[in-house]
N, C-alpha and C positions, 0 to 999 in steps of 0.2 A: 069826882074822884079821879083818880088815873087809869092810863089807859097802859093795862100789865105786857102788853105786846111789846112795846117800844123798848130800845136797846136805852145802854145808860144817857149817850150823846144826846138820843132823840126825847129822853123822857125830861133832861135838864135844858133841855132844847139851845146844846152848844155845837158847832161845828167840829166835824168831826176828824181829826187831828191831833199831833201829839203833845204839841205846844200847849196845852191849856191856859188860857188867863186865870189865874187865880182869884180873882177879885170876882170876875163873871161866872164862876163854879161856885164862888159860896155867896152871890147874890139870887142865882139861879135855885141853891139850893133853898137860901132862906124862904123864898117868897113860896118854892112849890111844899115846900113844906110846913109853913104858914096856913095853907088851906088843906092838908090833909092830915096834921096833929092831931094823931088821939082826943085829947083834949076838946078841942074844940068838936068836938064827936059824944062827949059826956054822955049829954040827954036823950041821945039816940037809940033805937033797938039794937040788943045783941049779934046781929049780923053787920047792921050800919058799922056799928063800933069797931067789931072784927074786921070790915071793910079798908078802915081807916087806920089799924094798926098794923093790918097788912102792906098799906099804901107807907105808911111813913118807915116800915122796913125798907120795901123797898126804894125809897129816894136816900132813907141811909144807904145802903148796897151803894149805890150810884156814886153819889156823896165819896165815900169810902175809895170807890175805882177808881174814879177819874181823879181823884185827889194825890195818888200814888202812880207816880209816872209808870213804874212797872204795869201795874193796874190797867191805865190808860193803856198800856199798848195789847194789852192780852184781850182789851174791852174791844179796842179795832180790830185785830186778829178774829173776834170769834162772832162779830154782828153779821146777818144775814146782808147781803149784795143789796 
């Protein structure tokens, strides 16, 4: 699963900056979202599951942030040092 500490930069594991690559935000986002789809979560226990719906919110959130330049800069502004 993911590791829910990490800021948006660190969780899509992009540099952290305002410029985004475009291309590198939504290859970063496909692949970690790839492994933590609901879906692929089905046949799991009810917690598992919840685990994994919670995980794919979150790398939307991410997704969502950094995708929006505004976003991106309030995501720098507010990560810990």
């Amino acid at each position: 699963m993911i590791d829910f500490t990490l800021n948006h930069f660190e969780l899509l594991g992009l540099p952290v900056r305002y410029a985004i690559d475009a291309k590198a935000l939504d290859a970063a986002y496909r692949e970690l979202q790839r492994s933590v789809h609901p879906d692929r979560h089905a046949a799991s226990d009810d917690a598992s599951r919840r685990l994994a719906l919670q995980a794919a919110a979150r790398v939307n959130e991410a997704y969502r942030t950094l995708a929006d330049p505004v976003g991106t800069v309030l995501a720098e502004w507010t990560r810990p040092n």
